[in-house]
Phi, psi and omega in degrees: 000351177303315176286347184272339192292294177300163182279273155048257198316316177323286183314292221279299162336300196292329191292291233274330187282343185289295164344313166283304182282348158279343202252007189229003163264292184337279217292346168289299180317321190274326165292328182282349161309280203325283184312325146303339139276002182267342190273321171296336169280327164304300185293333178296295217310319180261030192271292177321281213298232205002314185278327195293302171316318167318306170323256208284038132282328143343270183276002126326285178325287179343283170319319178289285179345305180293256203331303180312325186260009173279312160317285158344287192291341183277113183325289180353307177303288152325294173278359161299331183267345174283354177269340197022041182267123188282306169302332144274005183272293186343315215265301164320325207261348163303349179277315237262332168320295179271010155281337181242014146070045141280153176272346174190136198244145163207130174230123199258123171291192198301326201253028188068018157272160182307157138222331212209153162196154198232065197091047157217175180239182208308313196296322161315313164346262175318315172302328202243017174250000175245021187256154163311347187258329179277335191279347182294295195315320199289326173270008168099354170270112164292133200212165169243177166212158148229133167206161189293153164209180197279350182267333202168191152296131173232132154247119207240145183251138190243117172208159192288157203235100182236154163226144201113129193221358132272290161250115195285158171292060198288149164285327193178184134217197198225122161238154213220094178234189200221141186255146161253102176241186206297336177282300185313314181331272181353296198322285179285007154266309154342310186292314197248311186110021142236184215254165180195130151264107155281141182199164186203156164063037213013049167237156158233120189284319167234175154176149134340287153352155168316196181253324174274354177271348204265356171283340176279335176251024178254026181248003192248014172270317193287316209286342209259114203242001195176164200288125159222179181248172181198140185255122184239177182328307186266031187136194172265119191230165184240068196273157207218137179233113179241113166265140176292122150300106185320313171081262175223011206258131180293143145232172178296144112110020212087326186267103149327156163277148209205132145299116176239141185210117168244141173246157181264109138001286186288316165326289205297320186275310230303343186302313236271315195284303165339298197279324160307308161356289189278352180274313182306284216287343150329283175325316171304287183315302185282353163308313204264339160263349170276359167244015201258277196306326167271050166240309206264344134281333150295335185288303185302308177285325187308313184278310162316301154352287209290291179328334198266301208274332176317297177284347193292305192307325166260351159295318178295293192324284145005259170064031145331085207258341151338293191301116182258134171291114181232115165249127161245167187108105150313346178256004185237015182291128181240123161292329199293302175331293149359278171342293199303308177268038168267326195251009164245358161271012170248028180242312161294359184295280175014284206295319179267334158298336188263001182270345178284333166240009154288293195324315198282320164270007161279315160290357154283350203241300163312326176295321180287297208281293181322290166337282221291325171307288175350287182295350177301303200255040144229020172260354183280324191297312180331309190298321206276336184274348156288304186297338137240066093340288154327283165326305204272352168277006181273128171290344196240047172279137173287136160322318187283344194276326174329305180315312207281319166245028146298330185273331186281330173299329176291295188296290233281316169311317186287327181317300194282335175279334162329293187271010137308288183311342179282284172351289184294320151334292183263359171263354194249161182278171199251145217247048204286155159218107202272152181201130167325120153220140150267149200282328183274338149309306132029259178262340156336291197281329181268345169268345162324278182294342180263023181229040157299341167238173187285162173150210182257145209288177209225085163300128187266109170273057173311122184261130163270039193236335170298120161315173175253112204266145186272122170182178201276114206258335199261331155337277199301348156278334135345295219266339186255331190257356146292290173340308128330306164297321184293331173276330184286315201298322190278003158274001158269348175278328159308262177021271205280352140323296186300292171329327177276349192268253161011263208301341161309304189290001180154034164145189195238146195264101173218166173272138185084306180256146180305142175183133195052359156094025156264164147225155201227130177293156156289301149331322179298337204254319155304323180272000169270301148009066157293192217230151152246085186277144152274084156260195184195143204198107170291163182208077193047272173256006176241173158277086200269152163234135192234117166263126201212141163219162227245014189306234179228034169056191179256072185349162208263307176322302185286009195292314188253060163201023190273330194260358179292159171279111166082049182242135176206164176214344184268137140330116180082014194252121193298325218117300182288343185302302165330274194331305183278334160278357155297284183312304166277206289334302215274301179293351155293000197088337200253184184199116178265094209233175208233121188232100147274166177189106192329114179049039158264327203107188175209163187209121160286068164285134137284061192298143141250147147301143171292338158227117188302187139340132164292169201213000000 
């Protein structure tokens, strides 16, 4: 672990094993690829070769099968076999041989004795003259066989010799057969690219392969039921097995006639030790440079570094804004480090110059700016609970005056305790208590309570599709119901624009009433008349609420200070009512921003999460 205490030893450890386990995962992922598509590609390949062989044994038969009723069909035939003369039958069926390029002609009369054979000797004859396919054929069936011969496989096509078509006559029959030997092999390997066997009885009769190969694969005529490999002289083969149809011909042991298709195995992979070959000695090469190079970026970064983390560690500690970075030493120099500590002592100066003067003017500013709100708005109450005072020290005060400043001591009383309380609103932090509310009840209940006094009416726009969101519901009506007042104030302040407006043209702005021998239409004064709207809307996982009125806006200047404290343009106003519906919004998770424009209007959006944050 010793070696582990420097960064040095770190970097240089951590760089040459990433270099390793990346450059030995890469060459793993890219040989088990390779090999796994060279094996996928074998099995399509020899998948193909099989179905191509299969075709064409197919279309092979198929042909002899065409040639045999063509043969059959020939008057010539016929009547040479209504004769039942073996010599003239001979002599028809030596023509009909090397016209259709068969290995064996053979023809029988009605009761299956020979009269003619065509490429085969007697004994061959006689055997394909006793199969089971001539007693089919007798019957009016066209049928095939396969049995071994010392060259290969003969496959014989058989069909009845008739005259007649509805009941036919039979005469005789004609078998046709074709041998699968070592030429037929030769073909489809030239065709397909792979070695081909024939076999029967757990012998191989033709194949390709040498000669010393065929006792290893001739135990794979009984067994071989699905692609397995096997190793001959000349490699890795991949056999594949398509068994031939049998026809009616018996065999030993179980064992069908068989196609064995072999592919080479070893051929097909020889690439693949080539492209490992060359992937070791990569590996090797990149190893060995990637750890010749993290040797040579820890020598480099470590000793600057370590001076740079040195003063960081005692400036955190600390908080010593003093402590300057000094590097020394010339043979390991880096510019960037250099950089790094050049840009963190002028970033602590900065840094300790500018906290020396927001401190000083955020407490001259805080200070200014409270003091003169405060004193504003608690020298009107003062004034107004002297004066009645003053009044109520008069001995002969009338009741009704009494009331009256008893009613004012009381309102002036609640005033200073308001803005005490807005003031303690925002400086101390907020308390949430979250509960499943509905939102849309909701603003219901907060344009209820701000339009507790006259002015202009509050329009609901409600999406009733909205869910029900965990959030502070008596919080968030503070903050909707600041909102709201703030829009009613600035659409009675259009209001009394549009009056002064009105009344330039002609009289004091009333619907109706006369002045100065004017009158200001009732359409005029309606269509001056602005809006306050509510709406609720989802935004995707969140909610939006939009408060929005048609008032006298927002200067461009103050736009972006209206969230500031004790920033105000209303008469009487602390400042603070945003700022603190800022606030709960913002500790809710949510967020508030403001889109104005001078004698346009505002517009308030609210996002909430349907469940905020812990908090």
């Amino acid at each position: 672990m010793k070696a582990l205490s420097s960064l040095r030893s770190r970097i240089f450890l951590a760089s040459a094993l990433l270099a390793v386990l990346s450059i030995g995962a890469a060459i793993y992922v890219v040989s088990v690829r390779a090999t796994r598509e060279a094996e996928q590609a074998l099995q399509r390949e020899i998948l193909a070769t099989r179905a191509l062989v299969e075709q064409l044994h197919q279309t092979r038969a198929e042909t002899f099968t065409m040639h045999a009723r063509l043969i059959a069909g020939d008057p010539r035939l016929k009547a040479a076999v209504d004769t039942n003369d073996p010599a003239t039958v001979q002599n028809v069926a030596n023509e009909y041989l090397d016209q259709f390029n068969s290995n064996l002609l053979l023809v029988t009369h009605r009761s299956g004795g020979l009269l003619a054979a065509v490429g085969a000797s007697p004994a061959t004859a006689q055997t394909v003259a006793r199969q089971p396919t001539v007693r089919d054929a007798i019957a009016g069936r066209d049928s095939f066989s396969l049995f071994a011969q010392p060259g290969g496989m003969l496959q014989l096509v058989t069909v009845p010799i008739a005259v007649g078509l509805t009941n036919p006559d039979i005469l005789g029959t004609l078998s046709v057969g074709f041998l699968l030997d070592d030429v037929l092999a030769a073909q489809l390997k030239a065709i397909t690219g792979s070695e081909i066997a024939f076999g029967i009885d757990g012998r191989i009769l033709a194949t390709t392969l040498p000669p010393e190969d065929r006792p290893a694969i001739a135990d794979l005529v009984l067994r071989a039921d699905q692609s397995q490999n096997v190793t001959l002289g000349t490699g890795e083969y991949v056999v594949l097995p398509l068994a031939l149809p049998s026809g009616t011909v018996a065999t030993r042991q179980g064992s069908g006639p068989i196609v064995l298709i072999l592919r080479s195995r070893t051929e097909h992979l020889r690439f693949l030790r080539t492209i490992h070959t060359e992937l070791a000695f990569t590996a090797v090469v990149a190893v060995l440079l990637a750890t010749l190079l993290s040797f040579v970026v820890a020598r480099t970064i470590t000793r600057p570094l370590a001076a740079i983390t040195d003063t960081m560690r005692e400036v955190a500690a600390t908080g010593d804004l003093t402590r300057k970075i000094v590097l020394r030493g010339r043979r390991w120099d880096d510019e960037d480090a250099r950089l790094m500590a050049a840009t963190f002592n002028t970033l602590t100066e900065s840094v300790a110059r500018f906290q020396r003067e927001i401190s000083q003017k955020e407490r001259l500013s805080s200070l200014g700016r409270l003091s003169t709100v405060i004193a504003h708005e608690v020298r009107n109450p003062l004034m107004i609970i002297k004066a009645a005072l003053h009044t109520l020290r008069h001995p002969d005060v009338e009741p009704a005056t009494l009331r009256e400043a008893a009613a004012d001591i009381d309102e002036e009383v609640a005033r200073l305790n308001r803005i005490v309380n807005e003031v303690l609103d925002f400086a101390r932090p907020i308390r949430f208590e979250l509960v499943p509310v509905d939102l849309n009840a909701l603003c219901r209940e907060s344009a209820a309570a701000a339009q507790a006094t006259p002015g202009a009416a509050v329009r609901l726009d409600l999406d009733p599709s909205l869910g029900v969101v965990r959030t502070d519901a008596e919080r968030l009506r503070v903050a909707l119901v600041n909102l709201i007042v703030n829009a009613r104030h600035a659409v009675e302040a259009q209001g009394r624009d549009a009056v002064v407006a009105a009344a330039s043209l002609g009289g004091v702005y009333a619907p109706g009433r006369r002045e100065s021998g004017s009158t200001i239409p009732a359409a005029v004064a309606e269509s001056t008349r602005p809006q306050v709207s509510v709406s609720t809307r989802p935004a995707g996982d969140r909610v939006a609420i939009v408060v929005a009125d048609a008032g006298v806006g927002i200067d461009q200047a103050d736009l972006p200070r209206v969230f500031d404290p004790y920033f105000t343009t209303k008469r009487g106003g602390t400042g603070l009512g945003l700022p603190i519906a800022k606030n709960i919004v913002e500790g809710l998770g949510g967020s508030l921003v403001v889109a104005s424009a001078p004698d346009r209007g505002t517009e308030m959006r609210l996002d909430l999460p349907y469940t905020p944050p812990d908090r």
